[in-house]
C-alpha positions as CSV (number, residue, x, y, z in Angstrom):
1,X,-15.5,-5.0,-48.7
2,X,-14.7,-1.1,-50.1
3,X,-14.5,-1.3,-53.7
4,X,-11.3,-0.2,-55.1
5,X,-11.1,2.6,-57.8
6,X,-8.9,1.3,-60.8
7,X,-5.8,3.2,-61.2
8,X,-6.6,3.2,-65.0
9,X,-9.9,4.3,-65.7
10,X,-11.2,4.9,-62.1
11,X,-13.8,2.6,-62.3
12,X,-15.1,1.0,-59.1
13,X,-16.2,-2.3,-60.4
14,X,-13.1,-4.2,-59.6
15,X,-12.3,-7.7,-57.9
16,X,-10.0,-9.6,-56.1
17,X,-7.4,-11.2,-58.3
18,X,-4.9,-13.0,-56.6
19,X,-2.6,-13.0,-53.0
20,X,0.9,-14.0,-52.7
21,X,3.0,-14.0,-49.4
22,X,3.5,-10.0,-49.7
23,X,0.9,-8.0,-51.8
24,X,-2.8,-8.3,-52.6
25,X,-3.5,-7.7,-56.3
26,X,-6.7,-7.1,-57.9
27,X,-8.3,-6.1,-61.6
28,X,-10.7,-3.9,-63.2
29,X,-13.4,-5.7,-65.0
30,X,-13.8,-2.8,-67.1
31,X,-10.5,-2.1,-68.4
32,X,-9.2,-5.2,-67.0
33,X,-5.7,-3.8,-65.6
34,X,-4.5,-6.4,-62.8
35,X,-2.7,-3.6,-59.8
36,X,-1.5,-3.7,-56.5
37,X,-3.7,-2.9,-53.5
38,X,-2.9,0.7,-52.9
39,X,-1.9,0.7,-49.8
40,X,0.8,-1.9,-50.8
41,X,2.9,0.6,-53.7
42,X,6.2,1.4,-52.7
43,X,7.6,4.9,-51.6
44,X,9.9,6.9,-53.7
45,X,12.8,5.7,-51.4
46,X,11.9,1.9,-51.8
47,X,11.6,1.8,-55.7
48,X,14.9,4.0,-56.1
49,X,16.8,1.4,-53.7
50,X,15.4,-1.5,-56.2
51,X,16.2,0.7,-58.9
52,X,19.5,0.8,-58.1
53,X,20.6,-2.8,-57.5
54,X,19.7,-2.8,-61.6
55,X,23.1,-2.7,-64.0
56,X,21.9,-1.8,-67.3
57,X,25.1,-0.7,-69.0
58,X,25.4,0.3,-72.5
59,X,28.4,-2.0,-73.2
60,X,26.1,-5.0,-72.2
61,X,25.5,-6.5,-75.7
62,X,22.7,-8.4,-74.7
63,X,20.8,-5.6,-72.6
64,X,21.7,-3.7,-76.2
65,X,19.8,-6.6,-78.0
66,X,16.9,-6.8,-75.7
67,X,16.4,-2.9,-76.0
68,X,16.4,-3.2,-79.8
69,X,12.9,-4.5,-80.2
70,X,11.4,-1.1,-78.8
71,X,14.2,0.6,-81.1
72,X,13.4,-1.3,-84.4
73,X,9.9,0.0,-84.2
74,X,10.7,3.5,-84.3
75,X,13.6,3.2,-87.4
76,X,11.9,1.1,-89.3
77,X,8.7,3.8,-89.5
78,X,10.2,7.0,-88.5
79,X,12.3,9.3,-90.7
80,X,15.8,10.1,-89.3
81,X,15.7,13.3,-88.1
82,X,12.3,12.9,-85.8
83,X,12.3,13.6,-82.4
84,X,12.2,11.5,-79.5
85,X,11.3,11.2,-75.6
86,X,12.7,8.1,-74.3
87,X,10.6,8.0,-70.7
88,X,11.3,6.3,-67.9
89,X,14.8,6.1,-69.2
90,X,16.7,5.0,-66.3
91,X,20.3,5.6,-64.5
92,X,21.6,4.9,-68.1
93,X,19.8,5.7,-70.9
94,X,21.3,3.4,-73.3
95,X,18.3,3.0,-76.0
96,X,18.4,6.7,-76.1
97,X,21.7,6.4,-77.2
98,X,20.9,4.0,-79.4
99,X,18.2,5.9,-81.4
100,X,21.2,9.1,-81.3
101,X,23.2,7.1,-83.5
102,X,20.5,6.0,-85.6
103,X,19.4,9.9,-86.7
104,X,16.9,10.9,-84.1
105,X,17.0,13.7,-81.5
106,X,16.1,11.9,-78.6
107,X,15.2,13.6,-75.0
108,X,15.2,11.7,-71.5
109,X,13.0,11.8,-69.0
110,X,13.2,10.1,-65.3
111,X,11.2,10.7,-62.1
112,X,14.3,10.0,-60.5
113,X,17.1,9.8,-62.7
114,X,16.9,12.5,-65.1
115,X,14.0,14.9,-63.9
116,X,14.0,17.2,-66.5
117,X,10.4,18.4,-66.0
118,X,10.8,21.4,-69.4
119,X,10.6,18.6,-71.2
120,X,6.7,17.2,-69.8
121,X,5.4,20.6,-71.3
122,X,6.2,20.3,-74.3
123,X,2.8,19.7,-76.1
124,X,2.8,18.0,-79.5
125,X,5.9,18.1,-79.8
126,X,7.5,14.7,-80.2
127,X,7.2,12.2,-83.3
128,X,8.0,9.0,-81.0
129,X,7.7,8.0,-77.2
130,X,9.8,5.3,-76.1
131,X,8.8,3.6,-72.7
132,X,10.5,0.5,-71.9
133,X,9.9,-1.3,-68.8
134,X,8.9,1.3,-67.1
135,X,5.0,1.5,-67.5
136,X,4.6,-1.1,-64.5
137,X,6.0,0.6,-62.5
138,X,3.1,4.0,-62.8
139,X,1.0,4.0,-59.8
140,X,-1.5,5.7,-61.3
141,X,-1.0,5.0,-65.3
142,X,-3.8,7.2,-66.3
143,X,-1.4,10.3,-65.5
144,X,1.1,9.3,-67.9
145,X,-0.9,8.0,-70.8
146,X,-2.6,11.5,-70.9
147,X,0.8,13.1,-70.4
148,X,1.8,10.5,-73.4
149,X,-0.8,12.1,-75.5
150,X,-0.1,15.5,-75.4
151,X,3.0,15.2,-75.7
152,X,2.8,13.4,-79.5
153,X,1.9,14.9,-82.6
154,X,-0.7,13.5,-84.7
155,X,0.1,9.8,-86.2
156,X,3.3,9.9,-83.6
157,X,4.6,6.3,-81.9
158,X,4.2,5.0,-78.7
159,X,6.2,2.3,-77.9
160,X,5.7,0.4,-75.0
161,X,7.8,-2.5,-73.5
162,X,6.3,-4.5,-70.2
163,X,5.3,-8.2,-69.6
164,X,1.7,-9.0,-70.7
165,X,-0.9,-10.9,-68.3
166,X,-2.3,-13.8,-70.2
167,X,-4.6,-15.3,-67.7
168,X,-5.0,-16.0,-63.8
169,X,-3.6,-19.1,-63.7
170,X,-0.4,-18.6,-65.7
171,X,-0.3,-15.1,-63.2
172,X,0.0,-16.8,-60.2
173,X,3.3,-18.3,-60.7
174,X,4.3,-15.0,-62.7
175,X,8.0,-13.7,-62.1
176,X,7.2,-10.7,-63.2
177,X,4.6,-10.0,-60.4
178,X,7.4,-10.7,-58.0
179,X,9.3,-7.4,-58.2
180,X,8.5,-5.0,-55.7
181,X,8.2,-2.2,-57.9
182,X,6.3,-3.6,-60.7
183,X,2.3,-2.7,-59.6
184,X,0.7,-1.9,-62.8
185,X,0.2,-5.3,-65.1
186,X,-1.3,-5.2,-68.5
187,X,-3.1,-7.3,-71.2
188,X,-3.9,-6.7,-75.1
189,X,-7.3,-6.1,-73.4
190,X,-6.3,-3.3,-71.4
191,X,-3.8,-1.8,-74.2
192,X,-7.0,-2.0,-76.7
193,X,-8.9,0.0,-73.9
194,X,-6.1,2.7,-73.6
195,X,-6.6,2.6,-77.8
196,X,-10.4,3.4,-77.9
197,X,-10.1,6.1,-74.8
198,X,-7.5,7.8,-75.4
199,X,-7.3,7.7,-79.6
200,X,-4.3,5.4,-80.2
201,X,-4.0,2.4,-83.0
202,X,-3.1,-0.4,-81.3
203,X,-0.7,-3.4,-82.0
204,X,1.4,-6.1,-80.8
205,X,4.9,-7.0,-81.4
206,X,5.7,-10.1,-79.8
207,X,5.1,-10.6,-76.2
208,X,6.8,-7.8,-74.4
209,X,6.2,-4.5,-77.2
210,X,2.9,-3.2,-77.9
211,X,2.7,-0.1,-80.2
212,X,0.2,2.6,-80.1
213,X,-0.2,5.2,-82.5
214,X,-1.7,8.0,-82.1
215,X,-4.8,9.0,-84.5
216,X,-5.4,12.5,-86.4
């Protein structure tokens, strides 16, 4: 069997991981990112009709809650004032709106949404990047972590919000796995990996926020 290259760090040393009824998945045993067989992502068309079956409104109190653990992050270490790129924002980009009303100039930025590409060039120019729930959905999430990168300053914030993998077993019976869309899966093993490569401190809040800031 063809060796697949990792999405992540383009290694070839990766293995079969598990099969369900519609996708093959394996992992990397180098950076240890679990992802769908390529020829298994979803087109552009497919994720944007998933996408939009999603209602995420900003009057939803407790979508408003759920978003606040990727917000408290950022206010609680981040003068008011900073500037912001809430990525992968979405149809409504409520915790950008949130973080407006806290004191921070916030920018969006959706591949399908809000593809407003002026704002991928801008290099070292954000104090914080927000991406919630969106980084399992990167075919290829080395492209955006470097874009990540040069888009912070020096000590700037990274917050990330996606489902960790804990093991195979507990993976098999996963919900998360089950969404279409979702073809990138992390652990703390693979977030510590994106740390040492690509010059991030990392740490965990709870089970869904990781936070990763970038070093001088």
């Amino acid at each position: 069997m063809q060796k697949l290259s990792c999405p992540l760090c383009h290694c070839a040393d990766t293995e079969f991981y598990h099969q369900d009824t519609r996708r093959e998945y394996f992992q990397c045993t180098h950076c240890y990112l679990v992802f769908v067989h390529p020829d298994l992502l979803p087109t552009l068309t497919r994720e944007k009709q998933e996408y939009d079956l999603h209602e995420n409104h900003a009057a939803d109190e407790g979508y408003r809650q759920f978003l606040s653990r990727a917000r408290d992050p950022v206010v609680n270490s981040m003068k008011k004032g900073a500037r912001g790129l809430d990525f992968g924002c979405g149809p409504a980009p409520v915790l950008a709106d949130m973080l407006t009303n806290n004191g921070f100039i916030m920018d969006v930025f959706d591949p399908i949404y809000a593809p407003s590409e002026p704002v991928l060039y801008r290099r070292h120019y954000y104090d914080f990047i927000t991406c919630t729930e969106a980084i399992e959905h990167f075919h290829q999430p080395v492209k955006e972590l470097k874009l990540f990168s040069s888009l912070l300053k020096e000590n700037g914030l990274l917050v990330v919000m996606t489902k960790r993998v804990e093991s195979k077993s507990r993976f098999t019976n996963w919900h998360y796995k089950n969404d279409l869309t979702h073809v990138s899966f992390f652990s703390d093993a693979t977030f510590y990996y994106i740390g040492d490569r690509m010059g991030f401190n990392v740490s965990f809040r709870g089970k869904d926020v990781v936070l990763l800031k970038k070093r001088p």
